[in-house]
Jmol script that loads the backbone (N, CA, C; Angstrom):
load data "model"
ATOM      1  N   UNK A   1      -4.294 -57.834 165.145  1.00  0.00           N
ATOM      2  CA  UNK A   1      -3.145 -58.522 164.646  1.00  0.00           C
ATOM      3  C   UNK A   1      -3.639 -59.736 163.872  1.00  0.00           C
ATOM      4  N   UNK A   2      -2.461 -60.326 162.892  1.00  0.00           N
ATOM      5  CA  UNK A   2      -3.359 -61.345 161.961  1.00  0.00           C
ATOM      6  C   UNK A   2      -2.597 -62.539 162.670  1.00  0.00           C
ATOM      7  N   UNK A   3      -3.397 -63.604 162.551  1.00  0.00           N
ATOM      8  CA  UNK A   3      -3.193 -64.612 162.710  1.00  0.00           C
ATOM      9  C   UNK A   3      -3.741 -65.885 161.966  1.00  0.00           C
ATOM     10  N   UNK A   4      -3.102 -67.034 161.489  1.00  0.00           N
ATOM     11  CA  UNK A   4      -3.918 -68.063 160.586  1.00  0.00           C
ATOM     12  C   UNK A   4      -4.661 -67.310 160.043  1.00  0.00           C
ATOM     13  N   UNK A   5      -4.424 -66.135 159.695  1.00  0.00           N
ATOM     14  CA  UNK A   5      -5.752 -65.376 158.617  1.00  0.00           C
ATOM     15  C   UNK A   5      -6.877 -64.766 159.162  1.00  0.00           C
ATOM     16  N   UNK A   6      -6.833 -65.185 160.671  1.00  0.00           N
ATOM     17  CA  UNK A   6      -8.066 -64.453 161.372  1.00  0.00           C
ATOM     18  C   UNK A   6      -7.054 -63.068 162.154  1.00  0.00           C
ATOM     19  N   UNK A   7      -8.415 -62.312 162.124  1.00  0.00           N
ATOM     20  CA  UNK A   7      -7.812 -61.020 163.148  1.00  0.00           C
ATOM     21  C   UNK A   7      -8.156 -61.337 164.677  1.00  0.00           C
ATOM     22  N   UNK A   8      -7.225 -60.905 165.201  1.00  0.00           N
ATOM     23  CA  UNK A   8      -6.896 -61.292 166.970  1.00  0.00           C
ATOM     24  C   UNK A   8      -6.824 -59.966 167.738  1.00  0.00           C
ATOM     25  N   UNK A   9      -7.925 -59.586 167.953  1.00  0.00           N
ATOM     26  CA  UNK A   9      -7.609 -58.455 168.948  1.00  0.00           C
ATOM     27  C   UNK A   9      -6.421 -58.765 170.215  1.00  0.00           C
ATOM     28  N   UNK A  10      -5.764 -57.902 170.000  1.00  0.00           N
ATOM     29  CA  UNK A  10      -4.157 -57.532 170.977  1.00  0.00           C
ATOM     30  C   UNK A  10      -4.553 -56.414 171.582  1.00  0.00           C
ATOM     31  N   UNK A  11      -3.329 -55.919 172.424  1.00  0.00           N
ATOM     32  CA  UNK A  11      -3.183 -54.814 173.167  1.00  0.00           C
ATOM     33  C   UNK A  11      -1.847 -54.506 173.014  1.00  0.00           C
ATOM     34  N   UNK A  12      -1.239 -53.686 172.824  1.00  0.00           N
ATOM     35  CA  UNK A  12       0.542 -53.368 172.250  1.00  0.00           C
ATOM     36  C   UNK A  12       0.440 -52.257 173.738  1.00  0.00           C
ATOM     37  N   UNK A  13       1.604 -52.182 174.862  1.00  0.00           N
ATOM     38  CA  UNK A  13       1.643 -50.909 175.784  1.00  0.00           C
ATOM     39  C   UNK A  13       2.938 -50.525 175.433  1.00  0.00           C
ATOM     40  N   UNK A  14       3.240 -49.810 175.730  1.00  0.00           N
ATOM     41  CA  UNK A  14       4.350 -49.137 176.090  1.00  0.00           C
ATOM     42  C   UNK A  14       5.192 -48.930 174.550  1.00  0.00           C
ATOM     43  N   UNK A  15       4.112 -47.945 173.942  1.00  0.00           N
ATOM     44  CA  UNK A  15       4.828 -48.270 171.990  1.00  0.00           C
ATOM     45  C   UNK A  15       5.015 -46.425 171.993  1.00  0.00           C
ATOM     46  N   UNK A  16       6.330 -46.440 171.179  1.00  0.00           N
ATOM     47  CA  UNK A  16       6.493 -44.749 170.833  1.00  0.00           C
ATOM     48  C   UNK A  16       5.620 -44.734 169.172  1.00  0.00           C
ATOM     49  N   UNK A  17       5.015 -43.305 169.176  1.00  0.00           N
ATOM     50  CA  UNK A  17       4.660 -42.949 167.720  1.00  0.00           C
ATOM     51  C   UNK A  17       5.616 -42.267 167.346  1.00  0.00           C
ATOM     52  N   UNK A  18       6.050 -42.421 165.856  1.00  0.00           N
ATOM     53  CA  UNK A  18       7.102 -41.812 165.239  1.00  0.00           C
ATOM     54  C   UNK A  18       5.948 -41.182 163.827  1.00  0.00           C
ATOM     55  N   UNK A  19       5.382 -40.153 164.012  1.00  0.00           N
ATOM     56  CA  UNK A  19       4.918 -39.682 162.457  1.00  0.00           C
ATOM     57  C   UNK A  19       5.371 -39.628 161.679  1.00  0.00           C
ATOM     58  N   UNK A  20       6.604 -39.606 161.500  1.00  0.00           N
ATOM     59  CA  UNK A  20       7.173 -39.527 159.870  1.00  0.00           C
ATOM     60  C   UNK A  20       7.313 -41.097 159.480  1.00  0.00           C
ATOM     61  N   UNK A  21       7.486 -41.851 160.148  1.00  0.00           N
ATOM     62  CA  UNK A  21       7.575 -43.066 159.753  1.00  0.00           C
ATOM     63  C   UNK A  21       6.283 -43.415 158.903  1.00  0.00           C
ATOM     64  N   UNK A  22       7.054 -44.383 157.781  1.00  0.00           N
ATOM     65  CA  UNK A  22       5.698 -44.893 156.939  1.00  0.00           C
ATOM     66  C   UNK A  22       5.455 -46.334 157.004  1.00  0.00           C
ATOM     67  N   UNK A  23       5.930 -47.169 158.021  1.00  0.00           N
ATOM     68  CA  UNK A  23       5.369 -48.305 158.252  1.00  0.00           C
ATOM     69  C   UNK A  23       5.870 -47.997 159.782  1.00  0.00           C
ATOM     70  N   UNK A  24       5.801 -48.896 160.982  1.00  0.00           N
ATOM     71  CA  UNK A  24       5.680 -49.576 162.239  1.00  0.00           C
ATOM     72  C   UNK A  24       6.843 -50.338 162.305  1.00  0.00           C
ATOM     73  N   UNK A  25       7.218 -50.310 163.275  1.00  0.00           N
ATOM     74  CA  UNK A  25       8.334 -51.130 163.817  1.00  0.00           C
ATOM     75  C   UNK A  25       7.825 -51.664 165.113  1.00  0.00           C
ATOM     76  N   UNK A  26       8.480 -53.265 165.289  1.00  0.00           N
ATOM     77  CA  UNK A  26       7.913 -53.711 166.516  1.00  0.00           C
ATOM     78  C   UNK A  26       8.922 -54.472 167.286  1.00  0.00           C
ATOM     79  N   UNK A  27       9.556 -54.096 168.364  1.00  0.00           N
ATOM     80  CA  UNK A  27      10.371 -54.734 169.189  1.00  0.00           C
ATOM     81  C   UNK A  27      10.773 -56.506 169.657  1.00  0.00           C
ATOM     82  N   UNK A  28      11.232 -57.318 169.249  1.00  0.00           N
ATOM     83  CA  UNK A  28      11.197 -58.382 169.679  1.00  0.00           C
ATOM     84  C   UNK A  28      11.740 -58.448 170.791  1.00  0.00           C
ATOM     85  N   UNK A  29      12.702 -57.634 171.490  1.00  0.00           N
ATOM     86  CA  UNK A  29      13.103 -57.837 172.864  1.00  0.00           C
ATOM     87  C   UNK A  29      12.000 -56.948 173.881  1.00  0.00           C
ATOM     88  N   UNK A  30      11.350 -56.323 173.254  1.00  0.00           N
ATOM     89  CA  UNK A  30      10.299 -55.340 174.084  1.00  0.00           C
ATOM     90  C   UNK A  30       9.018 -56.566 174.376  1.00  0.00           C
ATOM     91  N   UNK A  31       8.871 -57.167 173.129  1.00  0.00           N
ATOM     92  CA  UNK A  31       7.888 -58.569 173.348  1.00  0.00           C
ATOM     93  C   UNK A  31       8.015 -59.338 174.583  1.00  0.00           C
ATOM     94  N   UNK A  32       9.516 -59.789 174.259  1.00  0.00           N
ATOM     95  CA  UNK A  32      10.128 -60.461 175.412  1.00  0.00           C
ATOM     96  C   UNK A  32       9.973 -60.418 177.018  1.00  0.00           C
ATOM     97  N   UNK A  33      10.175 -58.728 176.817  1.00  0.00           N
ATOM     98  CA  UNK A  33       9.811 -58.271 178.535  1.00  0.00           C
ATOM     99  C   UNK A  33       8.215 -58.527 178.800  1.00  0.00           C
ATOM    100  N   UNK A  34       7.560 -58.222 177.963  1.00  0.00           N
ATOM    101  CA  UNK A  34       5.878 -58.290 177.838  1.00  0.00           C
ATOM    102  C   UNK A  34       5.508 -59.727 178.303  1.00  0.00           C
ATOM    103  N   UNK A  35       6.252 -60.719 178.154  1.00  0.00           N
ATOM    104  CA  UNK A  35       6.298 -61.886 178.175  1.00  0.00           C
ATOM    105  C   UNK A  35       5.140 -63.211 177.358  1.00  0.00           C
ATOM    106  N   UNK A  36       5.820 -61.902 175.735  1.00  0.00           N
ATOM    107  CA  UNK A  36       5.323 -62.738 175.139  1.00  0.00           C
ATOM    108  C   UNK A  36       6.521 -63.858 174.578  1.00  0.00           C
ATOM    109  N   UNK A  37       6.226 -64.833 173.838  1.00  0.00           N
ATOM    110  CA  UNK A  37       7.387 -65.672 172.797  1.00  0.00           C
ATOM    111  C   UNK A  37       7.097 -65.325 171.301  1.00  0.00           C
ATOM    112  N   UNK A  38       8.531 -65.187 170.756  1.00  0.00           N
ATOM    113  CA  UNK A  38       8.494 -65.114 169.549  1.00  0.00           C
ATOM    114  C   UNK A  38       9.511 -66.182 168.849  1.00  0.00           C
ATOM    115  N   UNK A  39       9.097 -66.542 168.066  1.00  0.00           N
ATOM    116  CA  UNK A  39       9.715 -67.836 166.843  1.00  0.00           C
ATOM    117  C   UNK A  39      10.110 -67.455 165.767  1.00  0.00           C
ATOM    118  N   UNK A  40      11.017 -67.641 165.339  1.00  0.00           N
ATOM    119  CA  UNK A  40      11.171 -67.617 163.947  1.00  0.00           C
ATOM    120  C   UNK A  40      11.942 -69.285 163.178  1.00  0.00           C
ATOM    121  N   UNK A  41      11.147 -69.569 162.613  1.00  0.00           N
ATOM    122  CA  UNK A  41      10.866 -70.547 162.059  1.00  0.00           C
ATOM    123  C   UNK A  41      11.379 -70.702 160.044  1.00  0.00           C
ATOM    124  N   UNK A  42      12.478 -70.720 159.763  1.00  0.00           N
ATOM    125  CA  UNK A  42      12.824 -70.151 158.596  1.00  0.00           C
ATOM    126  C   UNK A  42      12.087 -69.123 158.113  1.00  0.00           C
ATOM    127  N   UNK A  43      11.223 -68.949 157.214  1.00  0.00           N
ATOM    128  CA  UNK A  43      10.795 -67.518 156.624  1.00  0.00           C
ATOM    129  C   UNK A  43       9.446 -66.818 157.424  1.00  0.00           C
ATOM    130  N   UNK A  44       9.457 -67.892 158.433  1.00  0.00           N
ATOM    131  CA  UNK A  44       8.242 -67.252 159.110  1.00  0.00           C
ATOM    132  C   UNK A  44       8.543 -66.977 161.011  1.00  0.00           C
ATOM    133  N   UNK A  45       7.411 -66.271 161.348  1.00  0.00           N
ATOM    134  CA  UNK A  45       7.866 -65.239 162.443  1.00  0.00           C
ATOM    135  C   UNK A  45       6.780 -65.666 162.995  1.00  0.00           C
ATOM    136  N   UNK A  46       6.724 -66.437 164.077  1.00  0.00           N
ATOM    137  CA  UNK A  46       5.080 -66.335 165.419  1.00  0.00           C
ATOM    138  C   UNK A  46       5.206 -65.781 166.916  1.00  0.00           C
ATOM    139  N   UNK A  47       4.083 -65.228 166.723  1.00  0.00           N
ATOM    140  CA  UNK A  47       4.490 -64.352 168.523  1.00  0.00           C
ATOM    141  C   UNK A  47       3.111 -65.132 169.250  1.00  0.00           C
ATOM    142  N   UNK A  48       3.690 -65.513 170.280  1.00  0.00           N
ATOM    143  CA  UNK A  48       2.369 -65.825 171.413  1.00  0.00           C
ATOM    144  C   UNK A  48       2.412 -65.424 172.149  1.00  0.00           C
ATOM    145  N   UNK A  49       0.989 -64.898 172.853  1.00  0.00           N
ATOM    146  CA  UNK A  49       0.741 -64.195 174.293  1.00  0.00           C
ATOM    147  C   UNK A  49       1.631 -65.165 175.728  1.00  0.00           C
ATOM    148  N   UNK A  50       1.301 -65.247 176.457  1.00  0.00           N
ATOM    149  CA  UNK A  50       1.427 -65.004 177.662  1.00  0.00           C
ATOM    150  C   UNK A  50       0.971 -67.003 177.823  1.00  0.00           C
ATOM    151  N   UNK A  51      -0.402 -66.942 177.786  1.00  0.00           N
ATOM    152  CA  UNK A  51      -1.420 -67.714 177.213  1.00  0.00           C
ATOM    153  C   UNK A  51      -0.818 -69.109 176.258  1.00  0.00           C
ATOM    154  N   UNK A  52      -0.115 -68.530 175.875  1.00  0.00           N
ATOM    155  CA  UNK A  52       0.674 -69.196 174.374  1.00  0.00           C
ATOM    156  C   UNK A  52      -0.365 -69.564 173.363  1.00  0.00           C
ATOM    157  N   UNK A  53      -1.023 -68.735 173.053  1.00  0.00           N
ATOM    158  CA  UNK A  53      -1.837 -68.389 171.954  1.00  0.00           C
ATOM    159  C   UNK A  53      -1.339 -67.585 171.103  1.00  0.00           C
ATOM    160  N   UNK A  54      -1.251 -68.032 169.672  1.00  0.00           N
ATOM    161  CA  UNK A  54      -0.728 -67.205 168.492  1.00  0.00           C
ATOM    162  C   UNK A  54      -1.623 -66.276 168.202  1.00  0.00           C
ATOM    163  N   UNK A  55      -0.740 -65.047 168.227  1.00  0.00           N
ATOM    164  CA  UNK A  55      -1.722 -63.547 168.392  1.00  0.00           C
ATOM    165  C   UNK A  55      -0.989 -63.035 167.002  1.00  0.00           C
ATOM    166  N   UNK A  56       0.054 -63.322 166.780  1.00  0.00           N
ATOM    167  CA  UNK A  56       0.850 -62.757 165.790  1.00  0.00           C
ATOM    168  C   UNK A  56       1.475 -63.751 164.450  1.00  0.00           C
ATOM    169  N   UNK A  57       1.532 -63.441 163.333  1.00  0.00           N
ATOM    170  CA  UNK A  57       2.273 -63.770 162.381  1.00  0.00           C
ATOM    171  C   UNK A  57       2.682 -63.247 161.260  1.00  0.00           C
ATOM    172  N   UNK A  58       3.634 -63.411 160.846  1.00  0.00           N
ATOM    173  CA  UNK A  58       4.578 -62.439 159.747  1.00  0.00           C
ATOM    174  C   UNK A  58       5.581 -63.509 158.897  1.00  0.00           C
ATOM    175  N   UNK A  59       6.099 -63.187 157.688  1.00  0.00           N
ATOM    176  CA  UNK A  59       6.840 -63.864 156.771  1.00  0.00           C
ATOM    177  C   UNK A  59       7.975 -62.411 156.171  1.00  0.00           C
ATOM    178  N   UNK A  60       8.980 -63.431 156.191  1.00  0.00           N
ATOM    179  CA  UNK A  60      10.350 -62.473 155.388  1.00  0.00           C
ATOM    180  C   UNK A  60      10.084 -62.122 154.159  1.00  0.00           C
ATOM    181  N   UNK A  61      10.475 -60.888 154.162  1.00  0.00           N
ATOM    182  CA  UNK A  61      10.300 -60.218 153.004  1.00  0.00           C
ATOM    183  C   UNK A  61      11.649 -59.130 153.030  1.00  0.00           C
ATOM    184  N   UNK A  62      12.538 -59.383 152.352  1.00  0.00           N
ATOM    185  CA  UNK A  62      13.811 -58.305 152.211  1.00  0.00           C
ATOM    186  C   UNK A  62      14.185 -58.025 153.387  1.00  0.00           C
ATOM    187  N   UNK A  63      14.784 -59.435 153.331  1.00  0.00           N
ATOM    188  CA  UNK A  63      15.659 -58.940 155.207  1.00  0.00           C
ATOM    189  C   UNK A  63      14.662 -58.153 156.315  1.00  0.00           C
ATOM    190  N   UNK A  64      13.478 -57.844 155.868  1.00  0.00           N
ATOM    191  CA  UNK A  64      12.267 -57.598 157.105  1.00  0.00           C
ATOM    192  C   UNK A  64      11.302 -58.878 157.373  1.00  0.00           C
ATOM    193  N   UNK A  65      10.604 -59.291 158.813  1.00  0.00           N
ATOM    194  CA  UNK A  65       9.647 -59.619 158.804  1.00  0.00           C
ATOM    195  C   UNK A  65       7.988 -58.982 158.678  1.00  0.00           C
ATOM    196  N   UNK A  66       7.108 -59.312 158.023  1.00  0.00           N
ATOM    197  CA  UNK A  66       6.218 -58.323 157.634  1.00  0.00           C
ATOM    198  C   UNK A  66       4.915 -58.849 158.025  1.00  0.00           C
ATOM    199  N   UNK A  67       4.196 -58.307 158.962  1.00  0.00           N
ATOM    200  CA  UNK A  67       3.111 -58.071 159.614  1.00  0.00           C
ATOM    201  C   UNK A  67       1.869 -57.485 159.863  1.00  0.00           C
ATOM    202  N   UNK A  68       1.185 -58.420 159.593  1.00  0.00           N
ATOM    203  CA  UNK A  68      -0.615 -57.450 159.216  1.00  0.00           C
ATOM    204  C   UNK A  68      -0.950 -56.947 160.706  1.00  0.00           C
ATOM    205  N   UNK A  69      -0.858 -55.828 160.498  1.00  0.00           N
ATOM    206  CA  UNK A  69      -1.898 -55.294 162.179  1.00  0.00           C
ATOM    207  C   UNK A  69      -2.819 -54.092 161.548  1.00  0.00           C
ATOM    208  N   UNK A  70      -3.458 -53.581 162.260  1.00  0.00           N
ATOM    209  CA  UNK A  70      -4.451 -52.486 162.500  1.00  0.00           C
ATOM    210  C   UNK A  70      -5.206 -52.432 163.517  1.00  0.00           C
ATOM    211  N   UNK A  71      -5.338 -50.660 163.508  1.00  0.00           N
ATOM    212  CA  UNK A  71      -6.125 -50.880 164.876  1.00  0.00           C
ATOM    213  C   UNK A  71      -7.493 -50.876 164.949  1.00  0.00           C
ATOM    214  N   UNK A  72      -7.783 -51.619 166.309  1.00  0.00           N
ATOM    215  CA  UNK A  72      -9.171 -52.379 166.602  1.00  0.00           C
ATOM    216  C   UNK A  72     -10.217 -50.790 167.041  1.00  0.00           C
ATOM    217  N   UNK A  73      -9.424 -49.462 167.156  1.00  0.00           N
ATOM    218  CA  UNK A  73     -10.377 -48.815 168.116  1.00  0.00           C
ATOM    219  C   UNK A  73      -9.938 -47.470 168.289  1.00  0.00           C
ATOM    220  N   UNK A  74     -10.187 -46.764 168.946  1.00  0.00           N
ATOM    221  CA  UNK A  74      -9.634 -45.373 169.001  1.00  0.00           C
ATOM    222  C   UNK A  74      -8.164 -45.893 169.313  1.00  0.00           C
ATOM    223  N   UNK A  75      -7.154 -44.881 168.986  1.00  0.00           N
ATOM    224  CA  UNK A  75      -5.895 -44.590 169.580  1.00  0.00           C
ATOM    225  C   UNK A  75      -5.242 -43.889 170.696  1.00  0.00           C
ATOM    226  N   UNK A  76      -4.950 -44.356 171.467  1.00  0.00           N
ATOM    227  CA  UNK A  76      -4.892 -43.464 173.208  1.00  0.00           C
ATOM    228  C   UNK A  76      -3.316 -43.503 172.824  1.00  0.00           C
ATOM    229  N   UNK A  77      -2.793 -42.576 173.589  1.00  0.00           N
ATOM    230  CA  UNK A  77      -1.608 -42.542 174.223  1.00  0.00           C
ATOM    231  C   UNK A  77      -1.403 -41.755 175.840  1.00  0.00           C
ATOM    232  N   UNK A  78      -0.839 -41.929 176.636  1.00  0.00           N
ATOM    233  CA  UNK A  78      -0.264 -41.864 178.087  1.00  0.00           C
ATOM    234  C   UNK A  78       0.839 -41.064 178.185  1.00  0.00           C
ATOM    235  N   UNK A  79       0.961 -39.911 178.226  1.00  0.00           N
ATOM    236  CA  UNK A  79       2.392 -39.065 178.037  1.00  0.00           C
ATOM    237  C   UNK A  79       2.832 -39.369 179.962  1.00  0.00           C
ATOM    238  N   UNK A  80       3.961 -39.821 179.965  1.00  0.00           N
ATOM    239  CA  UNK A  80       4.399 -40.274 181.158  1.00  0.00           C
ATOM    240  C   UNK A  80       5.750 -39.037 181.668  1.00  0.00           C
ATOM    241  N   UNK A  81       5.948 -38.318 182.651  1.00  0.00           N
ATOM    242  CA  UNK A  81       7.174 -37.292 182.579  1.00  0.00           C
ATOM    243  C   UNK A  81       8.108 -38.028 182.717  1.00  0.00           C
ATOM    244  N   UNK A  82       8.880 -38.068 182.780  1.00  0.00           N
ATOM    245  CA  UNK A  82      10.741 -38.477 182.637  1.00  0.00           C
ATOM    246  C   UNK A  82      10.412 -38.143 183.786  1.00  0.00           C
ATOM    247  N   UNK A  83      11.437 -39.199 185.317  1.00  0.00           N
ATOM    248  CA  UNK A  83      11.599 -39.313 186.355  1.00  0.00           C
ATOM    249  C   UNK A  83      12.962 -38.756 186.867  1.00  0.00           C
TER     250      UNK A  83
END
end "model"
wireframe off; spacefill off
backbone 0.3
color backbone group
């Protein structure tokens, strides 16, 4: 994740893949439970860990906030059964 311009290794859990999608979507109330904080600050967007370290940042762009991530490493996913 970007931050002040540096990259911040994160950990994102509990995320659905949607393949047809051509960008990422990221939950601000899903953050919330994670217990991270998120700001929005007129055109700009900061998320902090736990820690309250800025792990995240993004700026408005067409009614979206827009966010540099990539991933640090292989891609896992956890198929969990419905209870």
């Amino acid at each position: 994740m970007n931050a002040k311009g540096k990259w911040v290794t994160s950990a994102l859990q509990d995320v659905l893949y949607m393949p047809n999608l051509s960008t990422n979507l990221l939950s601000v109330s899903h953050l919330a439970c994670c217990s991270a904080e998120v700001r929005f600050v007129g055109e700009a967007c900061h998320v902090y860990d736990k820690g309250k370290s800025l792990v995240l940042e993004g700026k408005l762009h067409n009614d979206l906030y827009i966010m540099h991530m990539r991933p640090d490493g292989p891609i896992m996913a956890r198929w969990r059964p419905s209870r």
